[in-house]
C-alpha positions as CSV (number, residue, x, y, z in Angstrom):
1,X,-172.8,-16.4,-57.1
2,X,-175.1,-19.1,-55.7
3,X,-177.1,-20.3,-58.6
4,X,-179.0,-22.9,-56.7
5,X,-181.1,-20.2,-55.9
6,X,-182.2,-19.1,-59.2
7,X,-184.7,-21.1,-60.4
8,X,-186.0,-20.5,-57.1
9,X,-186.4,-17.1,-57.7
10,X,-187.5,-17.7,-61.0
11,X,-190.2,-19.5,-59.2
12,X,-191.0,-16.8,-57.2
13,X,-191.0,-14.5,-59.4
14,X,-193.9,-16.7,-61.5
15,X,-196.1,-16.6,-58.4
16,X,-195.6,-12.9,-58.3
17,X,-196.8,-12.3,-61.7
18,X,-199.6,-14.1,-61.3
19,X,-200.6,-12.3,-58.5
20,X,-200.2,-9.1,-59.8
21,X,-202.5,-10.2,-62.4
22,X,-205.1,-10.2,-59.9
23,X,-206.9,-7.3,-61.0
24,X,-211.0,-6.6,-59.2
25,X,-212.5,-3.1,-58.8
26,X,-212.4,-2.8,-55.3
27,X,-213.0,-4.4,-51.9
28,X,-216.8,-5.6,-52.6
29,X,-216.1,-6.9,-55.9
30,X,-213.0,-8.9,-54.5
31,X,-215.3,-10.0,-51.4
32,X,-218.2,-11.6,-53.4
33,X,-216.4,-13.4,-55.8
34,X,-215.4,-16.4,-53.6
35,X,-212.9,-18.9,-56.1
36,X,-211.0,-15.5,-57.0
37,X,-210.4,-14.8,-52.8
38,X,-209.6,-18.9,-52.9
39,X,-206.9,-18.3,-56.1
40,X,-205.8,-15.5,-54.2
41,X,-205.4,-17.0,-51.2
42,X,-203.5,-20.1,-52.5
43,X,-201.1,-17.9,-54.3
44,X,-200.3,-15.7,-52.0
45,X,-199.6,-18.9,-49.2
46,X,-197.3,-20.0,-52.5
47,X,-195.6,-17.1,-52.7
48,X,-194.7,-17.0,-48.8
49,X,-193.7,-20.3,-48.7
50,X,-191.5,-20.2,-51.8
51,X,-190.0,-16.8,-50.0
52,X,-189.4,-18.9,-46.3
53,X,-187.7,-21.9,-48.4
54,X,-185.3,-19.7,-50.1
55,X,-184.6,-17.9,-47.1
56,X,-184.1,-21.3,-45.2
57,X,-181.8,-22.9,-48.2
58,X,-179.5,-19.5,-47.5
59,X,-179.3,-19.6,-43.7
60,X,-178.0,-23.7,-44.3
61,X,-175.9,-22.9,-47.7
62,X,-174.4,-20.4,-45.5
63,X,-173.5,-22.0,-42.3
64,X,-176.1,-19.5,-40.4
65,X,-177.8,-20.0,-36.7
66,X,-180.7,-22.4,-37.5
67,X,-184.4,-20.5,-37.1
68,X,-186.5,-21.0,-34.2
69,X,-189.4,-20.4,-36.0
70,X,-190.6,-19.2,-39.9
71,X,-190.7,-15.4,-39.0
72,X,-187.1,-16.1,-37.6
73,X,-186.0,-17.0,-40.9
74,X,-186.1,-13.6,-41.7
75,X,-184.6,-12.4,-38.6
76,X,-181.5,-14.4,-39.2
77,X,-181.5,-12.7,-43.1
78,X,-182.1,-9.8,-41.5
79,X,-178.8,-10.3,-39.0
80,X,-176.5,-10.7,-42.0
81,X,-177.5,-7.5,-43.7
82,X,-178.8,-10.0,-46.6
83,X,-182.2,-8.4,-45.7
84,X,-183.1,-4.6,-44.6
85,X,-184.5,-4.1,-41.3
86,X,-187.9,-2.9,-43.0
87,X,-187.8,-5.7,-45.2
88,X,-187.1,-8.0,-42.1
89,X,-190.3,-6.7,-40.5
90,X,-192.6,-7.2,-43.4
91,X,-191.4,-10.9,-44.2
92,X,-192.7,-11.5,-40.7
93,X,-195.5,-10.1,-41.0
94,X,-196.2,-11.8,-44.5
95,X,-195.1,-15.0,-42.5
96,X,-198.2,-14.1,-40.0
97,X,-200.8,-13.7,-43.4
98,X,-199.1,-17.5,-43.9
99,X,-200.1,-18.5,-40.7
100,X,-203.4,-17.2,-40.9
101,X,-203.9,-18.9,-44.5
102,X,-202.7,-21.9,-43.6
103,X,-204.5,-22.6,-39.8
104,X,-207.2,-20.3,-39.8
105,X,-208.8,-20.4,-43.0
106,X,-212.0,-20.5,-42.1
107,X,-211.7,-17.1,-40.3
108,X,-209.7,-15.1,-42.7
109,X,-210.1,-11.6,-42.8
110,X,-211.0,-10.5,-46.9
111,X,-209.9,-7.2,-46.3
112,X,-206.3,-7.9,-44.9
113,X,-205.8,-10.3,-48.3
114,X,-207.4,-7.8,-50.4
115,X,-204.9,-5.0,-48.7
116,X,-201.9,-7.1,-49.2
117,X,-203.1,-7.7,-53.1
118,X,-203.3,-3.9,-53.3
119,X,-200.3,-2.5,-50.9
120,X,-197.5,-5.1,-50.2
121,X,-196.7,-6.9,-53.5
122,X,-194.0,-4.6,-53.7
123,X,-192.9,-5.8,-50.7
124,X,-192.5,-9.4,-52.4
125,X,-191.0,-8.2,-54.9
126,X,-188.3,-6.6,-52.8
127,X,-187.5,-9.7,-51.6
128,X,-186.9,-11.1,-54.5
129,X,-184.2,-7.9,-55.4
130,X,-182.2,-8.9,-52.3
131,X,-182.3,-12.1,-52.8
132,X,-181.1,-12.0,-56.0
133,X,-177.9,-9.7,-55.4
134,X,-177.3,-11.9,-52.1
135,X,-177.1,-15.0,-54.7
136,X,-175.2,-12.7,-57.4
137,X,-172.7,-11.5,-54.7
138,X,-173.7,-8.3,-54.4
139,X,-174.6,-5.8,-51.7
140,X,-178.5,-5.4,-51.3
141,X,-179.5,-1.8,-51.5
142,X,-183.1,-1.0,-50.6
143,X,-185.3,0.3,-53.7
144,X,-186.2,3.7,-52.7
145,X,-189.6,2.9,-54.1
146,X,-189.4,0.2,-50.9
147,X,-191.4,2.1,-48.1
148,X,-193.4,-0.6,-45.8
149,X,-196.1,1.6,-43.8
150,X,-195.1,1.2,-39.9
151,X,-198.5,0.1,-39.3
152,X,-198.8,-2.6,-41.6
């Protein structure tokens, strides 16, 4: 078991809540009501940066190849069967919503944030499974709930 990494999750698993707790009708009510979009926002860059920190405390607990870059963090999970290819691919692609949060704020596309509050939670919360049997010593088996959509 690596404890260290509980509270952690526990973390994580706080920011996921409140995200999920985002609740607007649809897209136009979500895109006119600018300090929810902000909340939403800020959140969401939380919850990926809590997600590339844990994943970055592994690969050095463990002894594993240092990451070129934040979506390589993933890569390098994803190398040591702690994470599932699919589940590789969407961290990097949450890393890219990061990116976009973080250095292109001003341009950020509502939709895309909106469609990650609506589609790809589950996707966090995934994470957070594997991550948890990693740090129990178990085998991570993919939810069979856990589909990410090949185009995301």
């Amino acid at each position: 078991m690596n404890p260290s990494l509980l509270p952690k999750l526990d973390a994580l698993e706080t920011y996921l809540a409140d995200l999920k707790e985002i609740h607007v009708a649809n897209f136009d009510a979500y895109e006119q009501d600018k300090m929810l979009r902000r909340y939403a926002e800020r959140m969401l860059h939380m919850t990926i940066d809590a997600c590339i920190q844990i994943g970055i405390d592994i690969l050095t607990q463990a002894g594993l190849r240092a990451p070129e870059n934040y979506h390589d963090v993933f890569s390098v999970l994803g190398e040591h069967k702690i994470l599932s290819p699919l589940l590789v691919h969407s961290m990097t692609m949450m890393v890219e919503l990061r990116n976009v949060l973080v250095y292109e704020y001003d341009v950020v596309d509502h939709m895309m944030v909106y469609s990650v509050l609506k589609r790809r939670l589950d996707d966090l919360a995934e994470f957070v499974r594997a991550i948890r049997a990693y740090a129990n010593g178990e085998p991570y088996v993919p939810s069979p709930l856990f589909e990410p959509e090949a185009n995301d």
